[in-house]
Structure formats: C-alpha cells, structure tokens
N, C-alpha and C positions, 0 to 999 in steps of 0.2 A: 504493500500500500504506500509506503514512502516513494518510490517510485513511478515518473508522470510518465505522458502516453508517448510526449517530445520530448525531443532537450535544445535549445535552443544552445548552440555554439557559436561564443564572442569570438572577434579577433584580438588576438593579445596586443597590439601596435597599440588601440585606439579603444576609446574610453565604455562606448554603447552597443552598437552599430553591431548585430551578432553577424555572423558569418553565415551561419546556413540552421535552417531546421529538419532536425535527423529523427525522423518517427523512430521508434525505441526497439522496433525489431529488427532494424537494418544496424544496431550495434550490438547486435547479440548472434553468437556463432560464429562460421566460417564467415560469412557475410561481413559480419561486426568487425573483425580484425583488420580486413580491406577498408571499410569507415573509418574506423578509429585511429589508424595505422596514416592517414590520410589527414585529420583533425592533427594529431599530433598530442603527446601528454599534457603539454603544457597548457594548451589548448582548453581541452577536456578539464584540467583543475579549473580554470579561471572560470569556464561556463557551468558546470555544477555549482560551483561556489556562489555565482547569482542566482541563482535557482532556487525556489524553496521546495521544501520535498510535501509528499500526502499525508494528510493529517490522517491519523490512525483513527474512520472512524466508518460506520455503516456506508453501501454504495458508495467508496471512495478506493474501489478494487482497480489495478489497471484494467482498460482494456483491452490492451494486448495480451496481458495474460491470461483471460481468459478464451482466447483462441492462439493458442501456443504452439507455433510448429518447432515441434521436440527433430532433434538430429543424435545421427549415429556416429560415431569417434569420430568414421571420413567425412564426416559433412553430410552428409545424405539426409534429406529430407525424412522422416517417419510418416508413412500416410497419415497415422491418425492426429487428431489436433486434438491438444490437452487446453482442458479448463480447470486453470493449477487451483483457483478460489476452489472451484467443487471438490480440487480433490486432496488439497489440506482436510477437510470438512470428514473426507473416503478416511481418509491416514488416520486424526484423530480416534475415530470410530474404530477401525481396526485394531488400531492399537492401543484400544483401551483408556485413552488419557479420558482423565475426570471430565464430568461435564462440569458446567460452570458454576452451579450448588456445591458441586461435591468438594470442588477445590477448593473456594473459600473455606468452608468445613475444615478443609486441611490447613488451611491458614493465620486457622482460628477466628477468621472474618464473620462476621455476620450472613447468611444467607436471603437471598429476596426471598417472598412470599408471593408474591405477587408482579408484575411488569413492570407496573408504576413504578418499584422500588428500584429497576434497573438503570432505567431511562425517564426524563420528560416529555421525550419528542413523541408527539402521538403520532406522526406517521409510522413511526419506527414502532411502537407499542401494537398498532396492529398490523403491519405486518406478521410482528413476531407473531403473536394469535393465531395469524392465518398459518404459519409453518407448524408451529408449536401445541396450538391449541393455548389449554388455562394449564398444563401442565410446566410450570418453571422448572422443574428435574428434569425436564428433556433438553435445554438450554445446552449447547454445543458452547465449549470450552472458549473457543474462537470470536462467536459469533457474540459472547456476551462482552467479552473485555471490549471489541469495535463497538457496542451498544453500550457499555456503561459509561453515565453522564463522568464526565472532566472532575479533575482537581481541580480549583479555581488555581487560576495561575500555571496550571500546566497541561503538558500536551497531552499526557496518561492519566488512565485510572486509578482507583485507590487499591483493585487487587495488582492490576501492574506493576503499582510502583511498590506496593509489599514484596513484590517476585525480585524487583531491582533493588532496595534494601536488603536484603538477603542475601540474593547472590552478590552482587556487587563486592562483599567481604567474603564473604567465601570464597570467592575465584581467587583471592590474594591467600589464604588461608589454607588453601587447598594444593597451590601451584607451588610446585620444588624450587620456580624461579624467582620467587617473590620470598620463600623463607628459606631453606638449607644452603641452596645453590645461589643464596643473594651475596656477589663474590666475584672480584674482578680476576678468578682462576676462571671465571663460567663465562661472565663477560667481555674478557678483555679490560684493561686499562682505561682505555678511549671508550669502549662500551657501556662500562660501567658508570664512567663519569655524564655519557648521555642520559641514561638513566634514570642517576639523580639529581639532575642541574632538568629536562625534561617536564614541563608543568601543564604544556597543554598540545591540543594538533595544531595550535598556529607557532609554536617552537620548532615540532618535529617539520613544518614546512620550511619554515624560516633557515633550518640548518640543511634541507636539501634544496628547496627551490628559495633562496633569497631574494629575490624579486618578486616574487608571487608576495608575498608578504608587504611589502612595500610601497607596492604598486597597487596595491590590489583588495587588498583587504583593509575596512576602515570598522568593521565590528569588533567589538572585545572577546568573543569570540568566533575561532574558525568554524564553530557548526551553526553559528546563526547565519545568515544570508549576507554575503559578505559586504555589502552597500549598505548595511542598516546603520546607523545611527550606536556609537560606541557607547556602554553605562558609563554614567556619573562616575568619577571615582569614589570609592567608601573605604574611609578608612577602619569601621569595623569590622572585626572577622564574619565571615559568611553565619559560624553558628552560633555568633551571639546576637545575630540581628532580628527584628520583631517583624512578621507578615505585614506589607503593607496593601495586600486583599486578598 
C-alpha cells in the first residue's frame, strides 16, 4: 500500500520539472532493470524522495498489484495474473495467522464488539457487514489494522504501533549484531565507527551520496517528503516532551 500506481522521475540538474512518468510495472522485472538502469540511481533517490508514499488504509491497495504479471527467473511472463491484495488475504488464512480479535487478545488489547469500535467511517462499516456479516471474529488480520481508525498524530494504529513497540527492541535484543558481536572485530574499524556516529537515513545518504543531501533534501527528516518544511528546532529531549494533539 505505500507504494503508488507512478512514480514520477525529476531531473537531478534542475529544481521541479520531472523527467518522465514511469507506470510502476514497467520498473518491476526484466522490464524494470532496462527503466531503471536508464533513470539512473541517483535519479530514482531524488524522485522517490519527492514523493509521498500510500497511507496504510482501506481501498488504498495498488492497482497494479492487483493484476500482477508474476515472471519466471528468465523473465518469462507466467500466464496467470496474480491479485497479490486477495492473496495476502489466501496466505493469512492458510497459515493460520490470528484474525484480528484474536491478536489483540494476544496483545492484551482490548477486543471490538462491535464495527463501530473498529472504525468511524460508515462506508467502511458496511462494507465490512456486507463481507463479514455482525460477526467481528471473522475480521481478517489485514483487513482490520487498514480499517482501524489512526492515532491522532500518526500514520498507524494502536494495534500496529503495539506490534512496533515491541518488536522495535526486540530486533536489537535479539540480533548477535546489536549485542555479543557489537565489536569492531565484526565491524571493522571504519564500520564500527559508522555505526555509532550513524543517527538517521539522511546521514547514511549524506556519507554515500553527499549531494543528494545538500541539494536536495530540506526536511529534518529523510523519510518525510523531502520538500516539506524542516521542524522547529527543540531543544527538549523527544521523551520528555508533552503531546501537542
């Protein structure tokens, strides 16, 4: 769902003025390599970078994904055409993953009762009806985190962001290179020191594409859209400061 149907590709010379507009299946594959190989890296960072991605939420599925012509190592086309949305939907089911009662349950979350408690948007409330019926224990894993209402102030939910609270330390907690092997025998010297001097991805660009940076990016961060408008500076720390909505 972060990913749109185009991508619009600037020239890196000059300020606006994109280059070309490249529907999103002609950079994916054998096909894709020929495009993109054409665009050029540097290219391809600086036009993503203006770009904002799909906000994580109901009908907001690509739609090229959902008629997806799948290929073989060689390149070959596969006659049939995959609609990947339905068939996350196949995979969950198959493989057993919670529906979206259950996992909260697992989360220690709250469970809905009811639609209402999922979502506000009434088009969305019946919809779901009409797939679901009134039973919310049929509620597919997937389809509830896309339908459940925002954090205020962010772009996830409230079981999301419990999933990323969680893992988030765990991945550090868990991984050899974060604890036993944190160690310039594992990293090298010069790796190490990236490492820990390393604070965000507008550093890690900064230290291989230096002008992308410079030229280019005027946000305080590299994952916001890189034309926006830089935050205030604050000199409080992030977790002593108070929600301002």
């Amino acid at each position: 769902m972060l990913l749109q149907d185009q991508a619009n590709f600037h020239h890196c010379l000059r300020s606006k003025p994109y280059m070309t507009l490249v529907p999103m299946p002609e950079s994916i594959g054998h096909k894709g390599e020929n495009t993109l190989s054409q665009i050029g890296f540097t290219r391809q960072l600086v036009s993503m970078g203006h770009q904002a991605c799909g906000a994580l939420e109901l009908w907001n599925y690509p739609s090229w994904l959902r008629d997806l012509v799948a290929q073989d190592v060689d390149g070959k086309d596969r006659p049939d055409h995959v609609d990947l949305a339905a068939l996350e939907i196949y995979r969950d089911r198959e493989r057993k993953v919670a529906r979206y009662n259950q996992f909260r349950r697992a989360l220690l979350l709250i469970p809905i009762s009811k639609w209402e408690d999922l979502t506000e948007d009434k088009n969305a409330i019946e919809v779901l009806k009409d797939v679901y019926g009134d039973d919310v224990e049929e509620l597919d894993l997937m389809v509830g985190l896309m339908a459940e209402k925002k954090i205020k102030g962010f772009a996830i939910s409230e079981t999301a962001f419990i999933v990323f609270l969680l893992m988030a330390t765990r991945r550090l907690e868990a991984d050899r290179f974060f604890t036993s092997d944190f160690n310039e025998e594992t990293y090298t010297k010069k790796g190490f020191e990236w490492v820990n001097t390393t604070e965000s991805l507008k550093d890690v660009l900064d230290r291989h594409y230096p002008e992308i940076p410079k030229k280019w990016i005027n946000s305080t961060s590299a994952f916001s859209v890189w034309d926006s408008p830089p935050n205030a500076p604050n000199p409080i720390p992030l977790y002593l400061r108070f929600p301002t909505s």
